[in-house]
C-alpha positions in Angstrom: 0.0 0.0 0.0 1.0 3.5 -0.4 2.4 6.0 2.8 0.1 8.2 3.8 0.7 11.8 2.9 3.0 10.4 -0.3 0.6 11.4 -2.8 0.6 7.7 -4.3 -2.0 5.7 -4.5 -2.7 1.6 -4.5 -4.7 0.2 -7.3 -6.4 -3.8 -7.9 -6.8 -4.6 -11.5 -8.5 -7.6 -12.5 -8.0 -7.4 -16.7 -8.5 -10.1 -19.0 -5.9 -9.0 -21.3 -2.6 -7.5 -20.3 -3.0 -5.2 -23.5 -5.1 -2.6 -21.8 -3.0 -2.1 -18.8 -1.5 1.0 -20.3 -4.5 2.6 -21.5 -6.1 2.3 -17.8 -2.8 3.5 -16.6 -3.8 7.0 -18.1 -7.3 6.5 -17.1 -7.5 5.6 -13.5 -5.2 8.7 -12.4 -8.5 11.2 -13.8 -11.2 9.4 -11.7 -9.4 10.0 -7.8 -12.4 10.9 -6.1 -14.0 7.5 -7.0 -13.6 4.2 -4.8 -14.6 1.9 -7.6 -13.7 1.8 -11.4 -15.5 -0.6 -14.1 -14.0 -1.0 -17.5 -15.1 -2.4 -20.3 -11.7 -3.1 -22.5 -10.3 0.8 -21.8 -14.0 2.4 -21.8 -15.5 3.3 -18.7 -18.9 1.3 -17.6 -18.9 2.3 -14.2 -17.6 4.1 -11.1 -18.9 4.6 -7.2 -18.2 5.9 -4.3 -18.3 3.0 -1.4 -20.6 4.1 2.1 -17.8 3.3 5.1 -21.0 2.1 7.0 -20.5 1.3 10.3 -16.5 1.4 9.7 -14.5 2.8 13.5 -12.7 4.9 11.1 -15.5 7.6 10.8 -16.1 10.2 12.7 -19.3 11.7 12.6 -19.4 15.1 14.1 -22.5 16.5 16.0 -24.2 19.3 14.1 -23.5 23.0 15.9 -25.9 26.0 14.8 -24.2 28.7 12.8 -25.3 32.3 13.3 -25.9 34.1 10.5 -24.7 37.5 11.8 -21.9 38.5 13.6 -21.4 41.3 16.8 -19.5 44.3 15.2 -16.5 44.8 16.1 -13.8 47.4 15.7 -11.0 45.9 13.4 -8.5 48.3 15.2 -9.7 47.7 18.7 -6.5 46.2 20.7 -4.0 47.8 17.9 -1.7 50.6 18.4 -0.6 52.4 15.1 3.4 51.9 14.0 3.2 55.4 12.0 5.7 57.4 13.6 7.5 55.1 15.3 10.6 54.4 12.6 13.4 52.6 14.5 11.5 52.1 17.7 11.5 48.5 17.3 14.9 48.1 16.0 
């Protein structure tokens, strides 16, 4: 299998011929968002994207409200201006 964070991925092909390995070579790499691929000869038949289910590798976070509208604020509140101040900090 591939490390994660390498940027590679693992494949399974199943092919009846060993002829159109190199025209799903260039294929596979455009459909990364899918879990499963189905190929006719090097034409595309089918793809899906497997439900985890049940799997303890999900993490299903509880919904929080989001308000719509936020408390004005002052963006300079807390800031002190650095005009005038050449060479103070150096």
């Amino acid at each position: 299998g591939a490390e994660p964070g390498s940027g590679a991925s693992s494949a399974l092909l199943w092919v009846d011929s060993p002829d159109v390995v190199g025209a799903l070579g260039r294929k596979i790499p455009h459909y990364s968002k899918y879990s499963y691929l189905l190929f006719d000869g090097d034409r595309n038949v089918g793809k899906g994207v497997w439900d985890p289910g049940d799997s303890p590798l999900v993490v299903r976070f509880a919904a929080v409200p989001v308000h719509s509208t936020l408390p004005a604020q002052n963006p300079d509140a807390g800031w002190e201006s650095d005009r005038g101040r050449e060479g103070e900090y150096e």
